[in-house]
C-alpha positions, 0 to 999 in steps of 0.5 A: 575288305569287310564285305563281300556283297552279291547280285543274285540274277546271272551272279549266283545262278544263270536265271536271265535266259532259262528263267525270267524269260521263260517265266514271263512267257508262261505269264503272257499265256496265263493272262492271254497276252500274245507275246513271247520274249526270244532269247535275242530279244530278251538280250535287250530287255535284260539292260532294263534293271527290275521285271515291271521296269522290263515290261513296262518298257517293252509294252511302251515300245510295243503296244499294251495289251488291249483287255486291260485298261489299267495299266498299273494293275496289269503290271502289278498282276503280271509280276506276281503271277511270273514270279510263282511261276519263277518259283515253280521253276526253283523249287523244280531243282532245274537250276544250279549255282553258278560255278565258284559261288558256293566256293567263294561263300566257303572262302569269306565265311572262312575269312570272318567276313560280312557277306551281303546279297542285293538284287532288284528282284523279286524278294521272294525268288531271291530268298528262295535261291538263296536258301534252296541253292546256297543252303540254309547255314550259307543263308545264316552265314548271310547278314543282309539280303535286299531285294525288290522294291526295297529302294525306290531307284534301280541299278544303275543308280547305287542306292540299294549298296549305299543301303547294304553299306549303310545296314552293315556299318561299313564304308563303301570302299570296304566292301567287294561286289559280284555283279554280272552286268553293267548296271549293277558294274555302275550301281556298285562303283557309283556307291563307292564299292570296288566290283568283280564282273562275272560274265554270262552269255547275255552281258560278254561284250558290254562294257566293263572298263570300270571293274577292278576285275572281269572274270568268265566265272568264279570256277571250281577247283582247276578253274578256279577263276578269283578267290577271296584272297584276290579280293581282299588284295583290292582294298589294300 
């Protein structure tokens, strides 16, 4: 093993259900847009990978907004204001780091190894909840952050690993990933990675047959759930 690669959204902190989703609310208000995501259905629409894939998804399945006639223009507009508002979250200090990450990023600095985050979210959010959550010497420890729009295709489709494998000069069977969902499960095993699931309330029952590991959470001392030496043991 030479890497340890993380998704950011449901991996590093709980952000689908208090944040995201809430945020895209508050953007729907703004713009005067009378629709609300409840957590049910938010349940759904997190199996979209990426925000403007989310709601143009949504909006193809419900009906656009009629006072806006450029649709592309909307979408474009309503991301940029639901990720300030996702940052006013952040910077709020609300949210905390899953348990365990903080632990495990100890451990593989430890270990020398290369470590990695790869989101299809907004670049800025994933930078800021890394510096902010992580902290800024965990940040340094960090040799490649990719995030947004930096590959044309989302998770499922394993471009954006086989880009972090190819910016770290490590063969894919090399690296480990954290991810928490079954896109970003197949994104990983499709580039080659082997991958650890992480669960959280929204992605419990999905299927995740192809993972070399399925945990509840990466836990804290007396839950500890997997460490990195477990992980190394997955590319012997």
């Amino acid at each position: 093993m030479k890497a340890l690669i993380f998704d950011c959204d449901g991996v590093l902190v709980e952000t689908e259900r208090d944040g995201h989703r809430v945020a895209f609310n508050r953007a729907f208000q703004q713009m005067d847009i009378p629709v609300e995501w409840d957590v049910e259905l938010y349940r759904e629409l997190v199996k979209v990978a990426g925000g403007k894939e989310r709601m143009k998804y949504y909006f193809n399945q419900h009906g656009w907004p009629q006072q806006y006639g450029d649709k592309e223009q909307l979408i474009r507009d309503l991301h940029r204001l639901k990720t300030d508002l996702f940052m006013e979250l952040i910077e709020s200090g609300t949210m905390e780091l899953r348990p365990g990450v903080a632990r495990l990023f100890d451990e593989a600095i430890q270990e020398k190894l290369l470590l990695a985050v790869c989101s299809t979210s907004n670049e800025r959010a994933v930078n800021l909840i890394v510096e902010k959550l992580l902290g800024k010497e965990r940040k340094a420890s960090i040799q490649v952050i990719l995030a947004g729009d930096v590959v044309s295709r989302k998770k499922p489709d394993p471009e954006i690993y086989q880009l972090c494998a190819e910016k770290l000069q490590v063969p894919p069977r090399e690296c480990v990933v954290i991810e928490d969902n079954r896109n970003g499960l197949l994104a990983a095993k499709n580039a080659g990675m082997h991958c650890v699931v992480t669960t959280n309330d929204y992605t419990e029952n999905e299927d995740f047959s192809e993972a070399d590991r399925v945990v509840g959470e990466l836990g804290d001392r007396g839950h500890i759930q997997i460490t990195v030496h477990d992980l190394m043991q997955l590319t012997n």
